[in-house]
C-alpha atoms as one frame of an Amber mdcrd trajectory, in Angstrom:
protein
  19.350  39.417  38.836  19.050  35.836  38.047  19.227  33.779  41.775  19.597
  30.193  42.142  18.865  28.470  45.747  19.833  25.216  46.274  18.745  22.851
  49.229  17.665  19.193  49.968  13.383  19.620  50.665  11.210  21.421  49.058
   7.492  21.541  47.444   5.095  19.687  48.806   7.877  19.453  52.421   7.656
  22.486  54.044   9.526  23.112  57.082  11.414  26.368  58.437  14.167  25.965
  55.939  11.388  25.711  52.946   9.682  28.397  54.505  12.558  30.840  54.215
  13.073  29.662  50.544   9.537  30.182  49.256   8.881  33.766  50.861  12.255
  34.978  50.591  11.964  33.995  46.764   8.423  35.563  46.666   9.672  38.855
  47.765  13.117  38.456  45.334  10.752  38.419  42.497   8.429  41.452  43.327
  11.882  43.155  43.229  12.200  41.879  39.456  14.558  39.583  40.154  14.459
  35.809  38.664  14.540  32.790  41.228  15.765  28.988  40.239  15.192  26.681
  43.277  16.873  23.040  43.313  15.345  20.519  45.602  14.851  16.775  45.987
  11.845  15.351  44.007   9.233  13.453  46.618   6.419  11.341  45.158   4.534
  12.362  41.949   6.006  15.534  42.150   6.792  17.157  38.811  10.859  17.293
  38.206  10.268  21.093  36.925   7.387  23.397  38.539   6.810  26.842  38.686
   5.695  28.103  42.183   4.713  31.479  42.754   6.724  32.638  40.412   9.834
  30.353  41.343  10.793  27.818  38.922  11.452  24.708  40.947  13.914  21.922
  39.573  13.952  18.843  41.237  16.316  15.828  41.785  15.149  12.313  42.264
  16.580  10.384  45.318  15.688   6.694  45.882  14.391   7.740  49.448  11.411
   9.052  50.979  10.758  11.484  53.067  11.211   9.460  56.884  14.472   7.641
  55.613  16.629  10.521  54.207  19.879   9.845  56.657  21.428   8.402  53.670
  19.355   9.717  50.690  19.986  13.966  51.487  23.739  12.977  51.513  22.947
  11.114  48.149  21.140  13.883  46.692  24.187  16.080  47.047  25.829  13.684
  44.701  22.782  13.378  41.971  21.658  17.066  42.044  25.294  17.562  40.519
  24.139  17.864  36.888  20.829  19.697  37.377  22.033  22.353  39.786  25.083
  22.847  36.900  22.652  22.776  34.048  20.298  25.874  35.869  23.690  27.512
  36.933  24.659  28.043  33.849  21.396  30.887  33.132  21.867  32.354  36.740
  24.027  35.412  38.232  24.329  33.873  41.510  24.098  30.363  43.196  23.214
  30.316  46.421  23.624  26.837  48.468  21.483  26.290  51.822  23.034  23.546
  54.217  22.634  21.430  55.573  23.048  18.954  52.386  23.645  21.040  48.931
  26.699  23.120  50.813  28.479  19.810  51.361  29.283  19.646  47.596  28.086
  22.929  46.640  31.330  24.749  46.757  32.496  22.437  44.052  29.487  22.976
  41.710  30.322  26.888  42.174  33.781  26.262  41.061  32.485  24.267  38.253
  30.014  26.382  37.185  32.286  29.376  37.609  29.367  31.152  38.523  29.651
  33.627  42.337  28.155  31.372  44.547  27.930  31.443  48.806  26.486  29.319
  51.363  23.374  30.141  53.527  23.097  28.366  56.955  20.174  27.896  58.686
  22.094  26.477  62.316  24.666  24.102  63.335  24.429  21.175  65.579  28.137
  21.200  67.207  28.574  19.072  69.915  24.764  18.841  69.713  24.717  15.903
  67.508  25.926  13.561  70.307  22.671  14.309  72.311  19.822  14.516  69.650
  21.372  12.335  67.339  19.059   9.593  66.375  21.641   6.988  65.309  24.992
   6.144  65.192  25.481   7.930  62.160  24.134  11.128  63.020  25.849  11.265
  66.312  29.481  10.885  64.623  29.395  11.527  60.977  27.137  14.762  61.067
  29.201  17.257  62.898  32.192  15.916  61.296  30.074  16.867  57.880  29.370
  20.501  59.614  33.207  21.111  60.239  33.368  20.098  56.028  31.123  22.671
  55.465  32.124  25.763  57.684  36.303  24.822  55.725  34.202  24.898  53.022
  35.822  27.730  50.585  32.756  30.177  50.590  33.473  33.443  49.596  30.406
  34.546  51.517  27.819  33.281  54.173  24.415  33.946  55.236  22.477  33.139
  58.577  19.328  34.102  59.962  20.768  35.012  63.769  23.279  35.853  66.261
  23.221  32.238  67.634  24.410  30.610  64.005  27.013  33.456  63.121  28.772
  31.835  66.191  28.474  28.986  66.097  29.968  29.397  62.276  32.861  31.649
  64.403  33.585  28.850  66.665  33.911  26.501  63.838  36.349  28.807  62.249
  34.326  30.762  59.481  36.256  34.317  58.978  34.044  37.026  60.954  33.755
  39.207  57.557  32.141  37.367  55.080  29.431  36.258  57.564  26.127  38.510
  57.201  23.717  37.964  59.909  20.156  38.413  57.868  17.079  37.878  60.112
  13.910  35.824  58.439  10.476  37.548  58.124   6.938  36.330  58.045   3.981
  36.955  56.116   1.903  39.579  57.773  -1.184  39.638  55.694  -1.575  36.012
  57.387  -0.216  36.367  60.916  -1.802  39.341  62.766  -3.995  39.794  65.317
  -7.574  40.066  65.418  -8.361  36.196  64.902 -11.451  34.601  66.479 -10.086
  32.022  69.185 -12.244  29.084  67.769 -10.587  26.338  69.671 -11.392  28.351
  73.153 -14.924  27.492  72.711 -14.043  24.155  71.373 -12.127  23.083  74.730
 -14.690  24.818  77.191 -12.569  28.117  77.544  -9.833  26.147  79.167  -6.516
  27.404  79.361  -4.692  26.450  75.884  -1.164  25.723  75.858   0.275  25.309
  72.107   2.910  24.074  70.152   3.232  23.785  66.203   5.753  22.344  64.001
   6.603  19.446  62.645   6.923  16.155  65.704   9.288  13.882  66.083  11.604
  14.367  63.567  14.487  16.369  65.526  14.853  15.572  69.375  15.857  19.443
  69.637  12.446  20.077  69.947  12.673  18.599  73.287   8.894  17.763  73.707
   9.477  15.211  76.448  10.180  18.231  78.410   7.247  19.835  77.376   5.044
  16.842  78.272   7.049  16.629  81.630   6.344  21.060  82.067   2.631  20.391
  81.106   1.882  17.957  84.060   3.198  19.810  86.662   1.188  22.453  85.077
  -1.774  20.354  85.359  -1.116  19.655  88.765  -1.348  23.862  89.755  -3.969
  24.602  86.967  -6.533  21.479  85.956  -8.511  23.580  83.420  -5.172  24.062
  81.502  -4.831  21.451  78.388  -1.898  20.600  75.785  -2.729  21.348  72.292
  -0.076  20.199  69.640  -0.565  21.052  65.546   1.846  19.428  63.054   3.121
  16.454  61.293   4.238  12.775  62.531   2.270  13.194  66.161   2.530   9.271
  66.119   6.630   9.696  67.409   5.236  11.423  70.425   2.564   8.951  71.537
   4.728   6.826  73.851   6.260   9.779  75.173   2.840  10.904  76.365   1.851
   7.587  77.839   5.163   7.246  79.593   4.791  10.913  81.275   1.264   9.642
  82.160  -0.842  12.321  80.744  -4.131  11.181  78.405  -4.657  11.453  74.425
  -7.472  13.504  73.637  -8.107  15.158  77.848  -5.508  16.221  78.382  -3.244
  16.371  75.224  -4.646  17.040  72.458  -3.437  16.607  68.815  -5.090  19.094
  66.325  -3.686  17.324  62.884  -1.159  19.251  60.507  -3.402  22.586  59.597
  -2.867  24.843  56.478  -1.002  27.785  56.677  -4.314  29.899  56.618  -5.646
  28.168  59.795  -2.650  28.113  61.804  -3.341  31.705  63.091  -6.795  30.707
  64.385  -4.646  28.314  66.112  -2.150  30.352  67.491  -5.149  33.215  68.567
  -6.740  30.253  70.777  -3.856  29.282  72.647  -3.198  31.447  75.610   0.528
  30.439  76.173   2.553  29.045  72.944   5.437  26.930  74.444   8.579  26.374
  72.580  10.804  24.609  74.606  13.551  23.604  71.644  17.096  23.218  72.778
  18.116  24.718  69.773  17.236  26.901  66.929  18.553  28.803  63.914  15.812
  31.210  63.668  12.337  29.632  65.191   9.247  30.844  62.686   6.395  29.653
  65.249   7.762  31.940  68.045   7.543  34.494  65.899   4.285  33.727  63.698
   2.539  33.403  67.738   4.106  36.579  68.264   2.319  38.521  65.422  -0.813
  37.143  66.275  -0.252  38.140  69.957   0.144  35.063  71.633   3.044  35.050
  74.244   5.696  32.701  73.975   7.795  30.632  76.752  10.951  29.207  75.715
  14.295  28.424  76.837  17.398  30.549  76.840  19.111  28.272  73.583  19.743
  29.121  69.972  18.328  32.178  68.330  15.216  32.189  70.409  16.559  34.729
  72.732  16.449  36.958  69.419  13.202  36.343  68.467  11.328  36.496  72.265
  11.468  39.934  74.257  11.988  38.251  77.953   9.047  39.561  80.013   7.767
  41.812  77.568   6.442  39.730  74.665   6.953  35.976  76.201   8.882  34.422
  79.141  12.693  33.146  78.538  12.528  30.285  81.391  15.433  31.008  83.767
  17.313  27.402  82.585  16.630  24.477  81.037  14.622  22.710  83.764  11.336
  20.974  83.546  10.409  22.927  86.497  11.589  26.189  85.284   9.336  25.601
  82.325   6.302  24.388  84.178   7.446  27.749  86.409   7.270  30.185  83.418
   4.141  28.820  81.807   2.226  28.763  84.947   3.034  32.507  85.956   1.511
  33.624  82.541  -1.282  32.117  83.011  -1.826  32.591  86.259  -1.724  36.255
  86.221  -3.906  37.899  83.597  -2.059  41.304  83.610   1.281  39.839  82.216
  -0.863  37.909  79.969  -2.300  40.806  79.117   0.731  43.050  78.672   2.676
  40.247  76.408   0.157  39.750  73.997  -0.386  43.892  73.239   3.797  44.060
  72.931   4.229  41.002  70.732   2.813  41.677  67.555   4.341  45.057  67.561
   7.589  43.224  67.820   6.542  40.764  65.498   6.224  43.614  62.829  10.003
  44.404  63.101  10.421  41.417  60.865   9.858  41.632  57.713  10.446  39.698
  54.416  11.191  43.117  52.207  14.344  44.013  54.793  15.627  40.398  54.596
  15.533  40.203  50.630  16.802  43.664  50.484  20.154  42.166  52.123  20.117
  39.545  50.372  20.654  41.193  47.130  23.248  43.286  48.958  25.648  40.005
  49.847  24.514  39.042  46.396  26.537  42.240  44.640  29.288  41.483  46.958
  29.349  37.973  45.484  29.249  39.149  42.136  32.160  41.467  42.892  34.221
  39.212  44.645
């Protein structure tokens, strides 16, 4: 089968929503099938590639990467005659929100190719608290209502928590499939030295990974806020963060009144191939997000067998076993953080117990079952 995905980021931007892209792709092709991606074009970037296997078409936008309010909305406009032109050799088309579905329904009807929507999570009545601007705060969820009327004939999502919120939003119940995301196991396993334990004097690591500043769902004033009441019960315990644009959380840590390189520390945007060493040195990974669709760190710390606190919001739930491979903090509270990252490190037999159950968990999750699924809302697209 010939697939074509269509999204706004891509090569070198890699993100959750990439992530899913590139390894669901990888494991598409091992199954002989042919992958097309279609994705904005960022710097020198070549406007075809082939990745792994995927051939990668990209659309220039007159926007970088930090002022893409405007320019993904754009893109959905000028990817138009590319994403047509690649339809045109593929089976299936295959359009990832939150940009490409807005006009993506209409390039399937053009191309009169099967095509269905994949969505990664919705906002809702989010948008009015983690909206960064005007804009976002109004125009976004009115562009997520566009999408779920959207005339799909069928939708993806990788949880529970984003098939309904597509429900409440008034997708039909049938033509949603609910396909959980996997991760790369020959990467994220246990068994990793904990370099950075020796590196910090053996103090207690707290971790968080992704990229900083660019979604306030994240909620890592809260984190900051957890971590020095934390401080306050347990001094030898330190804040390690590892990721992109750490310069948006600066003030944040100033204003909280915690200090840059004592007691939070930024590690710097590691490779893939590092990031487990990272998540095997941290003895708590804290993910404190008000929302995700699927959350790939809480998982990736899993398989290494770090335990994971988070809150009890978006698909996290899912992907953390409460009290047997993490802690789901009892609300949203600062304190019930601080509260649920203290107790595991304060008592080395839960810590204990979490990290032997989560990369057995972990392992439930694989890329193989999610592409397998894939390919079976795929055949219902192309008998639709």
């Amino acid at each position: 089968m010939k697939i074509q995905i269509v999204s706004d980021m891509g090569p070198p931007i890699f993100g959750g929503a990439e992530t899913y892209v590139l390894n669901l792709s990888k494991e598409l092709i091992k199954m002989e099938n042919e992958v097309f991606w279609n994705h904005i074009k960022f710097g020198a970037a070549k406007s075809y590639d082939n990745i792994d296997g995927i051939n990668c078409y990209r659309s220039w936008v007159p926007f970088t990467q930090n002022s893409l309010i405007f320019g993904r909305l754009l893109y959905s406009v000028l990817m138009m005659p590319k994403v047509l032109k690649v339809a045109k050799k593929s089976d299936v088309v295959q359009f990832d929100s939150f940009v490409a579905a807005t006009t993506g329904w209409m390039a399937g009807k053009i191309s009169k190719k099967p095509y269905l929507l994949m969505v990664h999570e919705f906002f809702e009545d989010m948008w009015k608290v983690v909206g960064r601007n005007f804009f976002e705060k109004t125009i976004y969820p009115e562009i997520e209502k566009l999408i779920a009327k959207s005339p799909y004939p069928q939708v993806i999502c990788p949880s529970n928590y984003t098939g309904k919120s597509l429900e409440k939003l008034g997708v039909d119940k049938k033509i949603i499939s609910v396909i959980y995301h996997g991760i790369d196991y020959s990467v994220f396993h246990p068994g990793y030295e904990p370099v950075q334990k020796k590196e910090f004097d053996n103090n207690y690591i707290i971790g968080w990974a992704g990229r900083i500043g660019l979604s306030l769902t994240k909620n890592l004033k809260t984190l900051l806020e957890a971590f020095k009441i934390v401080k306050n019960q347990i001094p030898e315990s330190i804040l390690v963060f590892e990721g992109s644009n750490f310069r948006y959380l600066l003030p944040a840590i100033k204003e909280v009144g915690l200090e840059l390189d004592k007691d939070v520390i930024y590690n710097g945007k590691v490779s893939k191939e590092k990031l487990p060493y990272f998540y095997s040195s941290c003895d708590v990974f804290a993910m404190p997000s008000l929302s995700e669709g699927f959350g790939f760190a809480a998982l990736e710390a899993q398989a290494c067998g770090t335990p994971v606190v988070c809150f009890n919001r978006g698909a996290l739930p899912e992907i953390v076993k409460d009290g047997e491979t993490g802690i789901i903090a009892k609300d949203t509270a600062t304190e019930s953080l601080a509260e649920s990252i203290a107790k595991v490190l304060s008592d080395e037999n839960l810590r204990n117990k979490l990290k032997q159950n989560a990369p057995k968990w972990a392992q439930s999750f694989t890329w193989e079952n999610s592409a397998t699924k894939h390919l079976e809302v795929y055949g219902k697209c192309l008998t639709h």
